[in-house]
C-alpha positions as CSV (number, residue, x, y, z in Angstrom):
1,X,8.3,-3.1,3.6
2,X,8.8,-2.2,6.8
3,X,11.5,0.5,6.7
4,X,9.5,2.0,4.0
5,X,6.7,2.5,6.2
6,X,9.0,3.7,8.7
7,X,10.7,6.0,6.1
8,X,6.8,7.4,5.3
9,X,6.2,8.2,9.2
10,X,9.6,9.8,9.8
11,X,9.0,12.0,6.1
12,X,5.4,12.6,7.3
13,X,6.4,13.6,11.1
14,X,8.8,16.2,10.2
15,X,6.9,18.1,8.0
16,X,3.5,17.9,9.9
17,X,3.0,18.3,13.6
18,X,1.2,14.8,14.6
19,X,0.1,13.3,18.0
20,X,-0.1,9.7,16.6
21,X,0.1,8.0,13.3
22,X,-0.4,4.3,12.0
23,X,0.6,3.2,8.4
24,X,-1.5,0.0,8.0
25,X,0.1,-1.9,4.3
26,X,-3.6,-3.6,3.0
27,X,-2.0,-4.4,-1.0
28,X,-2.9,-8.1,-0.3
29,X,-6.2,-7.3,0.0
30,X,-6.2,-5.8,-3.7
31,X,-3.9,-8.8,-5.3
32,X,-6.6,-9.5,-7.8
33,X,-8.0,-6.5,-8.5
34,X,-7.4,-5.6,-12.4
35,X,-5.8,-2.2,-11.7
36,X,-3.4,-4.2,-9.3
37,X,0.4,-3.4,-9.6
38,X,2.7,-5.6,-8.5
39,X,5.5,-3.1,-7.3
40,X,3.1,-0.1,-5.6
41,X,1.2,-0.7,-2.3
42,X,-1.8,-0.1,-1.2
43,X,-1.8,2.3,2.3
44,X,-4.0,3.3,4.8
45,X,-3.0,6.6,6.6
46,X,-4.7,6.7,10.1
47,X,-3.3,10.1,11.6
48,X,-3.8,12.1,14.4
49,X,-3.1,15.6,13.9
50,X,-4.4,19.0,15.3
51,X,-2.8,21.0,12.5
52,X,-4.4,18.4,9.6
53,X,-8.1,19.1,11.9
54,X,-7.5,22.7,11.8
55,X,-7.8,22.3,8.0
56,X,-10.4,21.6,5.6
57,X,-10.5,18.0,5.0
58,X,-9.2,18.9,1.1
59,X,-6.4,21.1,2.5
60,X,-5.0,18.2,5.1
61,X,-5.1,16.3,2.4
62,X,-2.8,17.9,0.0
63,X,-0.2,18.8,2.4
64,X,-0.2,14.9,3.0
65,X,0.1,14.0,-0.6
66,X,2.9,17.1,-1.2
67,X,4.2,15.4,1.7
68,X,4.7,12.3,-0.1
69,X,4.2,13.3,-3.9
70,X,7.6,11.4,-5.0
71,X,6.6,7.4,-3.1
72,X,2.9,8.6,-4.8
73,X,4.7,8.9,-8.3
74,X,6.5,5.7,-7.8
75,X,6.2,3.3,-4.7
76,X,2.2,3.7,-3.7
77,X,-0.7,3.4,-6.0
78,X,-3.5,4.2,-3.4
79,X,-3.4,5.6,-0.2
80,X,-6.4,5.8,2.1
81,X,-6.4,8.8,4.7
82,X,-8.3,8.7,8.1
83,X,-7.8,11.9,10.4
84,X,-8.7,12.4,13.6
């Protein structure tokens, strides 16, 4: 798990200009959930980015998810975003 993250920061640092960025993996906390699957994680994206904040909060998040559209189609099934 943890070069995947790593692999996510280093995809998501040289496509968007970013001060600071923590990749926080919370699947455990959605184990029993129905929608749960066991092979996709569950992310939250805490980012710090003058470029994202220069965009509308829609627009910041698209380029994120372009960013990372192929782990969204197979390796992540939710991904919470936090910009600053």
């Amino acid at each position: 798990m943890k070069t995947f993250i790593e692999n996510l920061e280093k995809k998501l640092k040289e496509n968007i200009n970013i001060l600071k960025i923590e990749i926080i993996d919370n699947s455990e906390k959605h184990k029993n959930h129905k929608s749960f699957v066991k092979n996709k994680v569950h992310l939250m994206l805490k980012i710090k980015s003058d470029e994202l904040k220069s965009l509308s909060q829609i627009e910041a998040h698209r380029k994120i998810m372009k960013v990372l559209s192929t782990e969204m189609k197979s390796q992540i099934h939710a991904l919470q975003i936090k910009i600053e």
